[in-house]
C-alpha positions as CSV (number, residue, x, y, z in Angstrom):
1,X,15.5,27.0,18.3
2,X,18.6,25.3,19.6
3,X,22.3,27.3,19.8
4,X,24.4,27.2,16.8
5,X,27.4,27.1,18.4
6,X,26.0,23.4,20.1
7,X,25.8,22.2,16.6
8,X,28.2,20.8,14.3
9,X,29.3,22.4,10.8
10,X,26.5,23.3,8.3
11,X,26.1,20.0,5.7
12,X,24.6,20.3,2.5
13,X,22.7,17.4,0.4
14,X,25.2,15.5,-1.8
15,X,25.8,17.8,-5.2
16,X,24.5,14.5,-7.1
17,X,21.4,15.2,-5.9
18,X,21.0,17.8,-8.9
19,X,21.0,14.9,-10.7
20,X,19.1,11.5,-8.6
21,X,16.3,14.2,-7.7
22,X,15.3,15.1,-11.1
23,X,12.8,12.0,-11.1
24,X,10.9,13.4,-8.4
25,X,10.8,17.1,-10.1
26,X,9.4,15.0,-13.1
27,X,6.7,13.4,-11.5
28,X,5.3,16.3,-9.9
29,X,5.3,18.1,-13.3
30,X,3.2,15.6,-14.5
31,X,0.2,18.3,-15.2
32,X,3.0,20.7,-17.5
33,X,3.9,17.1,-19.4
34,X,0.0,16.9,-20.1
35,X,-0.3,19.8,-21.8
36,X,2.9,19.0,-24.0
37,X,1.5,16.2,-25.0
38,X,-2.3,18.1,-26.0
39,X,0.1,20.5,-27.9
40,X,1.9,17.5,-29.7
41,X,-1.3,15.8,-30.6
42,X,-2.9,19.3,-31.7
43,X,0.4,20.2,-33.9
44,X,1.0,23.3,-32.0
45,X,4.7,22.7,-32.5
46,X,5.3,26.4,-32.2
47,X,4.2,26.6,-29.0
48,X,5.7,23.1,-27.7
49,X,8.6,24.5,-29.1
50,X,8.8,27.7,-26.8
51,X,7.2,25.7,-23.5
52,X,9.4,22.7,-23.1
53,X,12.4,24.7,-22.8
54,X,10.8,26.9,-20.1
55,X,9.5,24.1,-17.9
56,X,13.1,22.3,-18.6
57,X,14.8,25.3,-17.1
58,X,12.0,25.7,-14.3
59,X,13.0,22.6,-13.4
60,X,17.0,22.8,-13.1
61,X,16.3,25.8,-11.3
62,X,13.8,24.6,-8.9
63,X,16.0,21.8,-8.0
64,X,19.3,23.6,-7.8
65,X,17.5,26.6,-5.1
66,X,16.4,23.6,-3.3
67,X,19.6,21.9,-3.3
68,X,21.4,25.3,-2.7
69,X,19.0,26.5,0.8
70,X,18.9,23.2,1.9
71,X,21.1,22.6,4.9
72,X,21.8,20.1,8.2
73,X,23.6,20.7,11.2
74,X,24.2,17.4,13.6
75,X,24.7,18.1,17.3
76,X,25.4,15.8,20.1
77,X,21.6,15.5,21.2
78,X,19.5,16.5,17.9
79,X,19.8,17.3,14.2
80,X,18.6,20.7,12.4
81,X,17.3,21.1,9.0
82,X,17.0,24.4,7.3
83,X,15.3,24.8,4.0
84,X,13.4,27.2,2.1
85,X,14.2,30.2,0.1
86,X,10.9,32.8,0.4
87,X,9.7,30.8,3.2
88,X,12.6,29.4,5.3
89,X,11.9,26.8,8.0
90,X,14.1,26.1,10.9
91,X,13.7,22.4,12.6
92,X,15.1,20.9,15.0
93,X,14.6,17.1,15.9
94,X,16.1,16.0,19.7
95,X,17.4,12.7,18.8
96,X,15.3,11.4,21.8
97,X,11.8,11.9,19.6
98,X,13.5,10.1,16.5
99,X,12.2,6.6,16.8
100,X,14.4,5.0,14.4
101,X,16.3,6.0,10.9
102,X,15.2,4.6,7.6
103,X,17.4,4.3,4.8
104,X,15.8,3.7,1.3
105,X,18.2,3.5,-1.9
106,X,16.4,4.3,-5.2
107,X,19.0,2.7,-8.5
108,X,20.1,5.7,-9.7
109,X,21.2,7.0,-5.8
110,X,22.5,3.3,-5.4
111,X,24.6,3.9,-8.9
112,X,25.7,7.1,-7.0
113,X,26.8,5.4,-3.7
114,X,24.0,8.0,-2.2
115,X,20.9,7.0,0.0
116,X,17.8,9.0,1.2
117,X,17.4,9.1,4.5
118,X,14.2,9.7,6.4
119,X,13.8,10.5,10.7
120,X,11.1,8.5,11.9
121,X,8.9,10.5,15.2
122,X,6.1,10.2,17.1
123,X,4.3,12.8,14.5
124,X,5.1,11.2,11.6
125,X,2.5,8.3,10.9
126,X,-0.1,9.3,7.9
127,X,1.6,12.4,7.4
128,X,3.1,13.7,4.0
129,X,5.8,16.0,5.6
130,X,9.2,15.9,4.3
131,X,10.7,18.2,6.6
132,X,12.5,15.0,8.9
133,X,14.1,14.0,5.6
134,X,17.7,14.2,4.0
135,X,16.8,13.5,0.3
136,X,20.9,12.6,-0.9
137,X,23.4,11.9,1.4
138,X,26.1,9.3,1.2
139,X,25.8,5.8,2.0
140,X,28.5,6.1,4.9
141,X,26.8,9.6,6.1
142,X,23.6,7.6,6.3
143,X,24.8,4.7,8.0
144,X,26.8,7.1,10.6
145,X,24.0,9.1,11.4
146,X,21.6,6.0,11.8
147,X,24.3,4.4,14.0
148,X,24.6,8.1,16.1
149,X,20.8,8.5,16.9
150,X,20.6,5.1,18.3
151,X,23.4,5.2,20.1
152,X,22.4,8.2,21.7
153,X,18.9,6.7,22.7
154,X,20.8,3.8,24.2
155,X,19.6,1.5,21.4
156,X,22.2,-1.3,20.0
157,X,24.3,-0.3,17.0
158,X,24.4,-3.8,14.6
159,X,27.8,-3.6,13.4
160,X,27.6,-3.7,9.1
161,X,28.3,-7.9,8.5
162,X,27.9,-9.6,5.2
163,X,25.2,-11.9,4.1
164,X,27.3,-14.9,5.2
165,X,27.7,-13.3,9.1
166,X,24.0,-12.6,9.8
167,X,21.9,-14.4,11.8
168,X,19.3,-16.2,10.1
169,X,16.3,-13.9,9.6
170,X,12.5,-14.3,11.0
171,X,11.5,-14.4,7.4
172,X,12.7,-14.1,4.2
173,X,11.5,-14.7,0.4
174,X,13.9,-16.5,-2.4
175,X,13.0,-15.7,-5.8
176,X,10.5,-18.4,-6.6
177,X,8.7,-17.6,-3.6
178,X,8.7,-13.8,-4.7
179,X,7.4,-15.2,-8.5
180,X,4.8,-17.1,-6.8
181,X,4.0,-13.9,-4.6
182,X,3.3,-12.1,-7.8
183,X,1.2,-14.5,-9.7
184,X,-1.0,-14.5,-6.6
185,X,-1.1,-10.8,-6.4
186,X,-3.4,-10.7,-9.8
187,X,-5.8,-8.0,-8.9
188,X,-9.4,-7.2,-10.1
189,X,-9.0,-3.5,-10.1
190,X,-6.1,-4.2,-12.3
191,X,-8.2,-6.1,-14.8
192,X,-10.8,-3.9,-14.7
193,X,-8.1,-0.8,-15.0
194,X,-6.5,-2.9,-18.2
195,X,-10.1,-3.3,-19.6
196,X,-10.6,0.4,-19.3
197,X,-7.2,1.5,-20.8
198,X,-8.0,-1.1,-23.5
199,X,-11.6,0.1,-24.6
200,X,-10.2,4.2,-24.7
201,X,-6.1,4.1,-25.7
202,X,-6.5,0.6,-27.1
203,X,-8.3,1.7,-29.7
204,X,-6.1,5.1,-30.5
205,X,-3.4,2.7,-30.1
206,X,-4.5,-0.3,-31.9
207,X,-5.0,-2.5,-29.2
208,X,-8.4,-3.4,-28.3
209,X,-7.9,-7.9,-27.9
210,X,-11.8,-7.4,-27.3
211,X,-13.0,-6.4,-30.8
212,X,-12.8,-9.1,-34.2
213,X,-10.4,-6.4,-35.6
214,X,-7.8,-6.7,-33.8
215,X,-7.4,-10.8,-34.0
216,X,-8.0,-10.0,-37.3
217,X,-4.7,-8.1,-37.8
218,X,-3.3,-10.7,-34.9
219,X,-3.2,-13.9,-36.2
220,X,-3.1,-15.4,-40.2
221,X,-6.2,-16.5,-42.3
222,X,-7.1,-19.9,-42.3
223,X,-6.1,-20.1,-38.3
224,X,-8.7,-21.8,-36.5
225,X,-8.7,-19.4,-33.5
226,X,-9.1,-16.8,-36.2
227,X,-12.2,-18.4,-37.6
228,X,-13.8,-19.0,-34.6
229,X,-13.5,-15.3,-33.6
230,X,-15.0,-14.1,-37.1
231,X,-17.8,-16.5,-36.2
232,X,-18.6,-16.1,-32.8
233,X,-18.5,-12.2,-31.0
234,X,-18.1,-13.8,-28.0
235,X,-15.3,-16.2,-29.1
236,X,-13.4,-12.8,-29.0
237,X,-14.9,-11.4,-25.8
238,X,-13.4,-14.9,-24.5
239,X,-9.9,-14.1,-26.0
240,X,-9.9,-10.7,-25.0
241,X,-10.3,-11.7,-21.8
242,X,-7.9,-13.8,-21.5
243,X,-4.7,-11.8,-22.9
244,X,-6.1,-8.9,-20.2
245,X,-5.8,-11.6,-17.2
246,X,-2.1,-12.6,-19.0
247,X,-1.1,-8.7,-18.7
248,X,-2.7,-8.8,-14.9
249,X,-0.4,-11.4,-14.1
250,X,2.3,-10.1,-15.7
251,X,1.9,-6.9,-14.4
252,X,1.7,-8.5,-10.9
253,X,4.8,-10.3,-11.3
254,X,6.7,-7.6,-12.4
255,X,5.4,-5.1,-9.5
256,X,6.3,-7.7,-7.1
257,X,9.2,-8.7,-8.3
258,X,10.5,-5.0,-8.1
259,X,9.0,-4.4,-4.3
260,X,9.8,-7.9,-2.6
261,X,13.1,-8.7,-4.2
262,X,15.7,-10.0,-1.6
263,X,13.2,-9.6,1.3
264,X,14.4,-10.3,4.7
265,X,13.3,-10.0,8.1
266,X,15.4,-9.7,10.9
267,X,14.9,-8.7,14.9
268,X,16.5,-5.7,15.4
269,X,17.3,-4.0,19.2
270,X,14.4,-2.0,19.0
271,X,11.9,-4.4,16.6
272,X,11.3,-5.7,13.1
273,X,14.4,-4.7,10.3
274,X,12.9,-5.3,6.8
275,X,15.1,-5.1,4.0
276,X,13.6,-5.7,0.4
277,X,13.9,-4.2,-3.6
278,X,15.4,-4.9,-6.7
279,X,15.9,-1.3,-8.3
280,X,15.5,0.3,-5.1
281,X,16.8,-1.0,-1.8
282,X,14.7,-0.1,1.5
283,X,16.3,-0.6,4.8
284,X,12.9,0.2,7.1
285,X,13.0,-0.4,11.0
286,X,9.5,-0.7,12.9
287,X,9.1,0.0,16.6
288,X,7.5,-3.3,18.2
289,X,6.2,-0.5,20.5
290,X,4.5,1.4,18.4
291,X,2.5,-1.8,16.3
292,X,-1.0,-1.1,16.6
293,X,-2.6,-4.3,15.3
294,X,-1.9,-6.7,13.1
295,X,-3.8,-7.8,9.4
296,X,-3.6,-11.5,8.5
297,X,-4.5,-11.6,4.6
298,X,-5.9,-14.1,2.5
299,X,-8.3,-15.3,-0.3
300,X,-9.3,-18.5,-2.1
301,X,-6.5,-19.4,-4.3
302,X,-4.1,-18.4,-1.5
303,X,-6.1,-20.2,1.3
304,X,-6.1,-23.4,-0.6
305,X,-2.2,-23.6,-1.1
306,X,-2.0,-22.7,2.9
307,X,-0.8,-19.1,1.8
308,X,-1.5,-15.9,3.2
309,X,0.2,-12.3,4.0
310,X,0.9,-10.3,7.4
311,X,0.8,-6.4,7.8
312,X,1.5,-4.7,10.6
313,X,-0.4,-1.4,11.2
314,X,2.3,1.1,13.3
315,X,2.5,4.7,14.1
316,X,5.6,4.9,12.0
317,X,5.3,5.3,8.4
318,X,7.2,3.1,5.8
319,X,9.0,4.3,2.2
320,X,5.5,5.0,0.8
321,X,4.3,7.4,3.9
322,X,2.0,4.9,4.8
323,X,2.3,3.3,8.4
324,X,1.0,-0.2,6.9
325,X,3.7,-2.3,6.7
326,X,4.2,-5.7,5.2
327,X,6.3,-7.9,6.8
328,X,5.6,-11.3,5.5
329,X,4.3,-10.9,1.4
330,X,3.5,-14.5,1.1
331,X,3.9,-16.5,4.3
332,X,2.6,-20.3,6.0
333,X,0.7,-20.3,9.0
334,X,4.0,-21.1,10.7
335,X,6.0,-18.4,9.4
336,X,3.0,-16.3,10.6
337,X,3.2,-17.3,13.8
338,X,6.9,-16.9,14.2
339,X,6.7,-13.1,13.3
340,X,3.8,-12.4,16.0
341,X,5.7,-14.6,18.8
342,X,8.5,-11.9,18.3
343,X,5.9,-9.3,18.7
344,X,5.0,-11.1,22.1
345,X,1.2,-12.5,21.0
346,X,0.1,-15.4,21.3
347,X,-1.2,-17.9,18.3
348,X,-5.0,-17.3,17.5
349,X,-6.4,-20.5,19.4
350,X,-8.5,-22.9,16.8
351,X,-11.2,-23.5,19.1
352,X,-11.8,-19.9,20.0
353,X,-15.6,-19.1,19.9
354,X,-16.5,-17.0,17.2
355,X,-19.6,-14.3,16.7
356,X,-21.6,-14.2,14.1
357,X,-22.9,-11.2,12.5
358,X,-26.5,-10.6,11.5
359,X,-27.8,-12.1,8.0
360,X,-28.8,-8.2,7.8
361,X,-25.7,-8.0,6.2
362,X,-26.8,-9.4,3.3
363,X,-30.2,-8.0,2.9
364,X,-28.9,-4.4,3.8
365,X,-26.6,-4.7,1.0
366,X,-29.6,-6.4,-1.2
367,X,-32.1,-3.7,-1.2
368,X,-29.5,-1.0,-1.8
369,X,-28.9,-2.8,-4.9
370,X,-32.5,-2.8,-5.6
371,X,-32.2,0.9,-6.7
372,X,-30.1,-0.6,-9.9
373,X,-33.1,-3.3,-10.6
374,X,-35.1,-0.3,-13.0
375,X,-32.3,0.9,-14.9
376,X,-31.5,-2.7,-15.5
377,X,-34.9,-3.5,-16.4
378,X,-35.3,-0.3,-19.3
379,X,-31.6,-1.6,-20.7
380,X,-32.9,-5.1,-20.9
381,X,-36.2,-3.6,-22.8
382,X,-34.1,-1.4,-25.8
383,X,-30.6,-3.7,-25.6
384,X,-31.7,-7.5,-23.9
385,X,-27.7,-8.3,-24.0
386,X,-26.7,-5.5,-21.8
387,X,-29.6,-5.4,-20.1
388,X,-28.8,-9.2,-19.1
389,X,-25.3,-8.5,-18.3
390,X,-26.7,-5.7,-15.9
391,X,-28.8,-8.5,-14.0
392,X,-26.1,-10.6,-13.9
393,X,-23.5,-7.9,-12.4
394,X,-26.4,-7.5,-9.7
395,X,-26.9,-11.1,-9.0
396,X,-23.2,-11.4,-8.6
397,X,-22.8,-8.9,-6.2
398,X,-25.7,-10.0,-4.0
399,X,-23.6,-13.6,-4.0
400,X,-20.4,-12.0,-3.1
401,X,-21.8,-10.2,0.1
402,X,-23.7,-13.6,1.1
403,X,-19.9,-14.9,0.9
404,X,-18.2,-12.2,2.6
405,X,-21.2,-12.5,5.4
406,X,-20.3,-16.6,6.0
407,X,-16.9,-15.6,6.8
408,X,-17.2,-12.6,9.0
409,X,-17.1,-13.1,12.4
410,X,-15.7,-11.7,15.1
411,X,-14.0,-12.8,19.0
412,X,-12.9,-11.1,22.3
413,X,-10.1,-13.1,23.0
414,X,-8.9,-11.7,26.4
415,X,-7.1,-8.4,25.7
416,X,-7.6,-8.1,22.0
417,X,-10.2,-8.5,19.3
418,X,-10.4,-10.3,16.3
419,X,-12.4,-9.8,13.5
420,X,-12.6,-11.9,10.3
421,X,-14.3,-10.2,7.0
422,X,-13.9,-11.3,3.0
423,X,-14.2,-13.7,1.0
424,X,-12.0,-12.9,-2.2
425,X,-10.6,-10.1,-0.5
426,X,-10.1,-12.1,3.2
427,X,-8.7,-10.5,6.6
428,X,-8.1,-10.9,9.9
429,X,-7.3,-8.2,12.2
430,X,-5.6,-9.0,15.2
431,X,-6.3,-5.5,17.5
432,X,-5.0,-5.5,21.1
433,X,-7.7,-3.7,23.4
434,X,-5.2,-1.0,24.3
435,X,-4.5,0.3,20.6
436,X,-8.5,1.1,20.5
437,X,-8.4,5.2,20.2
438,X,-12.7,5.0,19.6
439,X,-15.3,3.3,19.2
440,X,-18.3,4.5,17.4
441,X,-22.0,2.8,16.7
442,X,-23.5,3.9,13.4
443,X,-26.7,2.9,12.0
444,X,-28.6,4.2,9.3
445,X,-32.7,4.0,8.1
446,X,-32.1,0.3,6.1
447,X,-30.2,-1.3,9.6
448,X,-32.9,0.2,11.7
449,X,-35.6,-2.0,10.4
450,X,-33.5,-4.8,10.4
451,X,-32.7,-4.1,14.2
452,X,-28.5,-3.8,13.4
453,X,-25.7,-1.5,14.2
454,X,-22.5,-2.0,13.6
455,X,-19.5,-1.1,15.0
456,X,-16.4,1.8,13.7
457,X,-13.7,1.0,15.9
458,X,-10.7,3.7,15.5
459,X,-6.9,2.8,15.8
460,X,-4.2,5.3,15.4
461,X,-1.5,4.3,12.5
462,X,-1.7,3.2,9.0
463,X,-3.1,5.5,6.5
464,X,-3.8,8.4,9.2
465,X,-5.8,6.8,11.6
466,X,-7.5,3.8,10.2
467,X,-10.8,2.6,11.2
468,X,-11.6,-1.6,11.5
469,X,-15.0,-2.7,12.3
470,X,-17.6,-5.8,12.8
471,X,-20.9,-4.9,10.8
472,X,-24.5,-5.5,11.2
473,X,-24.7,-7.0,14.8
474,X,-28.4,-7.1,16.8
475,X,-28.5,-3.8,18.4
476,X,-28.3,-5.0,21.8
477,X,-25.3,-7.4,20.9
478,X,-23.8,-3.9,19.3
479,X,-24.1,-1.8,22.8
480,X,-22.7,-4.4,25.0
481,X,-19.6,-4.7,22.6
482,X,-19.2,-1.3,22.5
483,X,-19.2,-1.6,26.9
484,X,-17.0,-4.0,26.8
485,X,-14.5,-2.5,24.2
486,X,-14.8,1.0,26.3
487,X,-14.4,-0.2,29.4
488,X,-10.7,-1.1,28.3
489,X,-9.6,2.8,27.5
């Protein structure tokens, strides 16, 4: 532990922080709301009664003894944080470890004029570890402290300018192109978590758009829509459908809207600077050093208009903990390429030579689906309709991995690998030979009659240390891969 006296005064978290922190405290009371709500719905008013004023007050005092034992002291070289009442931690950060300082603004701190600020380090990435954190500071504390550390590192301070001063950025997204973001972010697992939420609360709540009943209380007699739903079940299994794919997009919008409002992308002295949000502003540096690899998204709809997505997979974490960043929502191949060039890598060449994986893939994939074929078969035999849409779930599935095996290939291209996979869902990793931290060769009895293995290949960064991979090559093909990838370590 460092000497106090080489430290500056003790600092506390801004008092308003009894009040912006209470969302947090909320959240992770989420369990104690639950139960308030059983009570409620059992009419155990009594005892709702005597337990919402308890967890209130837990709350107000959990947040005011962490307000009141947290404390900062900033020295010419590192910063300290103190916190803790029965367990009290002691940490000191040298400012040469921080990497950069991110500044996030949720609305109610923006309200406030406060700012949360977080100390990005070499230990940081996939970890949920608060400690390098100032949760409610002010604005101008932030921005000092920000404009300190990188001056102490020897790293450019960029002087606050308005909109109108800047340079122009590497990227940036106006609000049409953040509207068109979100109707292209429509998402199957949202759909299918809509459908869920429709066929357990929808029908507690009245809202189930896949049943006769509820069109029936929709729309007026004599409509023809209304008709042809009393008619024909699956006239409303159509409709249903339909109003659950308008709430996915709208739900997309919205969510994107929120996220990717005002982004920008600017080079900063030390890397990328993305600032984006509508409620809650993010100001997020990222290291050029400390990019891993980079993800080039896609799918069909996107691919056809010429659009696609860019994340960057770092050792530092962004506002979600995560170190997957995305620094271009909705991009052109140009605008692509303009972001990597200011990484320093080259354009992926068109008439690079690509590997194909085996068409194991798809038969792999096929006989573990077999195991479904019997229960599908006895549901077919006592209900043919769901026993039909079991086949046809299973047939679709089986199509999807013969599309997601045309488009996966993979290329050494000098000192990095690509790898293409997906078809709905379509990436493309760019992964520099020296980010590799492993490379494993897994098989298992189905590939071993086919003659496959594929290949685990381990890079440090993103969600703790993510793994990429190319699947199901000819064993041989697998091992000399594997050489070639290890004899870059």
């Amino acid at each position: 532990m460092s000497d106090d006296a080489s430290l500056g005064p003790v600092e506390r978290l801004h008092p308003l922080f009894l009040i912006t922190g209470l969302g947090a405290s909320l959240r992770r009371a989420g369990g104690a709301f639950a139960a308030l709500g059983y009570f409620a719905v059992s009419g155990q008013w009594k005892l709702m009664a005597i337990v919402a004023p308890v967890l209130a007050l837990t709350l107000v005092a959990g947040l005011f003894l962490y307000w009141r034992h947290f404390e900062f002291r900033v020295g010419a070289s590192e910063i300290r944080i103190d916190h803790g009442l029965l367990t009290r931690t002691h940490r000191s950060i040298p400012f040469d470890r921080i990497q950069d300082v991110d500044i996030t603004q949720p609305l109610l701190a923006r309200l406030f004029g406060l700012a949360r600020v977080k100390f990005e380090t070499g230990g940081s990435a996939g970890g949920k570890d608060d400690d390098g954190v100032l949760q409610a500071v002010s604005l101008e504390r932030a921005q000092a402290l920000r404009a300190q550390i990188r001056a102490q590192r020897g790293i450019a301070v960029e002087a606050p300018a308005s909109a109108a001063m800047e340079p122009p950025p590497i990227f940036a997204m106006d609000l049409r192109r953040v509207l068109l973001a979100g109707l292209l972010n429509f998402s199957l697992v949202v759909l299918a978590g809509l459908f869920g939420l429709s066929q357990t609360l929808g029908q507690i709540a009245g809202f189930d758009p896949l049943s006769r009943r509820f069109w029936l209380g929709l729309l007026a007699a004599g409509s023809p829509l209304l008709d042809l739903i009393l008619a024909h079940q699956l006239v409303a299994a159509f409709a249903g459908l339909a109003v659950l794919v308008l709430l996915g997009l709208v739900t997309g919008t919205v969510r994107t809207v929120l996220r990717e409002y005002g982004f920008r992308l600017d080079r900063s002295g030390i890397g990328l600077r993305r600032r984006r949000g509508l409620l809650t502003l993010t100001d997020v540096t990222l290291p050029i050093r400390r990019i891993q690899a980079a993800i080039v998204g896609s799918g069909p709809l996107r691919a056809a208009f010429g659009w696609r997505d860019l994340k960057l997979q770092s050792l530092a974490r962004d506002e979600t903990t995560k170190g997957d960043h995305i620094v271009a929502p909705l991009a052109d191949e140009a605008e692509v390429g303009v972001i990597l060039a200011e990484l320093g890598w080259r354009p992926v060449e068109p008439e690079l030579h690509w590997g194909h994986v085996s068409p194991a893939y798809v038969w792999t994939f096929t006989f573990g689906m077999a195991v479904f074929v019997f229960p599908a078969t006895i549901q077919f035999l006592f209900a043919p309709t769901l026993g039909i849409a079991a086949f046809a779930a299973i047939g679709i599935l089986i199509a999807l991995r013969w599309l997601d095996w045309s488009r996966t290939r993979y290329a050494l291209d000098g000192d990095r690998l690509l790898v293409r996979r997906g078809w709905w869902r379509r990436r493309m990793v760019i992964l520099p030979l020296t980010s590799v931290q492993s490379v494993d060769l897994t098989e298992n009895f189905i590939s071993r009659r086919f003659g496959t293995a594929s290949l685990l290949i381990g890079v440090a960064g993103g969600s703790g240390f993510s793994a990429h991979g190319v699947p199901a090559l000819p064993r041989e093909t697998a091992r000399g891969l594997r050489a070639e990838l290890l004899a870059n370590f």
